[in-house]
N, C-alpha and C positions, 0 to 999 in steps of 0.2 A: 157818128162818134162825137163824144162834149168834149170838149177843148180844156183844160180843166183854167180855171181863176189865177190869174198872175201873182203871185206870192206879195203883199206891200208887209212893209215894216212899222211896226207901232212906233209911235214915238216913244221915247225915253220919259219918263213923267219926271221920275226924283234927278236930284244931281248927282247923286252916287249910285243911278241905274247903270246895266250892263246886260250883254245878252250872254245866254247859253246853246250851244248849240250841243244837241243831242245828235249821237249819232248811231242808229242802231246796230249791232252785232252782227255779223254775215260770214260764215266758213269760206265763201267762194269772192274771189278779191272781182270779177266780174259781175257782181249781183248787183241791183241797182242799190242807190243811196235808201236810206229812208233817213232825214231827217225832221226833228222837233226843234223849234226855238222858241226859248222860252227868255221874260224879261225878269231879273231878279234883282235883288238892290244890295248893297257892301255891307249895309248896318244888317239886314236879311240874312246874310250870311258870313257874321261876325264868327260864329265859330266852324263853318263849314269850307272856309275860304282856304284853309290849307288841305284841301282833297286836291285831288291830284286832278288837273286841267293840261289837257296839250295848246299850243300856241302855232300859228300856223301861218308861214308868209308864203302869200300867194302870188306877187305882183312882176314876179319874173315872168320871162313869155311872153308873145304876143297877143295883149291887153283886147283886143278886136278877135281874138279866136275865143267867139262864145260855145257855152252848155248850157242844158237847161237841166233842171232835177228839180224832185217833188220833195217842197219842204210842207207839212202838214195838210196834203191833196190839195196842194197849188203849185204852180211852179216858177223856178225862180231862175233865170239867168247868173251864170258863173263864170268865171275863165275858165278855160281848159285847164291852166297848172293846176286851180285850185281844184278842179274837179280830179285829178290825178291825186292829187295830195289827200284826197278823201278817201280814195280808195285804198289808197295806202296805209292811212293810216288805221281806219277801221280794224277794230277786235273783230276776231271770230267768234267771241261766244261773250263780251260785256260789253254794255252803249257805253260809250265815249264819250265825254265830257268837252266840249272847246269853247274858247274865248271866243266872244261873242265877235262878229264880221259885217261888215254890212259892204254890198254890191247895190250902186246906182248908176 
């Protein structure tokens, strides 16, 4: 069995970069994640910046209680709240849009 590549983080290049976290659509609140993260820029999306984004605080919980989930066939260590919070918040039938997070 392959081990799959540990998720790294691009760096931010512009000063008005930010990330996107894609979340895909799942009927069943127990399906794994599939997420996409993508790097976009403010001026990039000067007219699309009022579409609807969820906002998500993860940092409640015990910070040493890890998960792992596959962002883009790699995988990325999380805290457990936040990985709760994904689950939750997940549409059943449209990807989800969130403010960009970053886990170190």
């Amino acid at each position: 069995m392959t081990i799959p590549d540990k998720y790294l983080y691009t760096k931010l290049a512009e000063p008005d970069s930010f990330r996107l976290i894609l979340l895909q659509p799942s009927p069943r609140l127990t399906a794994p994640r599939q997420l996409t993260i993508v790097t976009a820029t403010l001026s990039q999306y000067e007219d699309d910046i009022v579409d609807h984004y969820v906002a998500v605080s993860y940092v409640w919980g015990n910070q040493k209680d890890i998960r792992t989930i596959g962002v883009d066939s790699k995988q990325l260590e999380i805290t457990a709240s936040l990985e709760s919070a994904l689950h939750h918040i997940r549409d059943a039938s449209h990807m989800l849009k969130t403010w960009g997070w970053d886990i170190h």
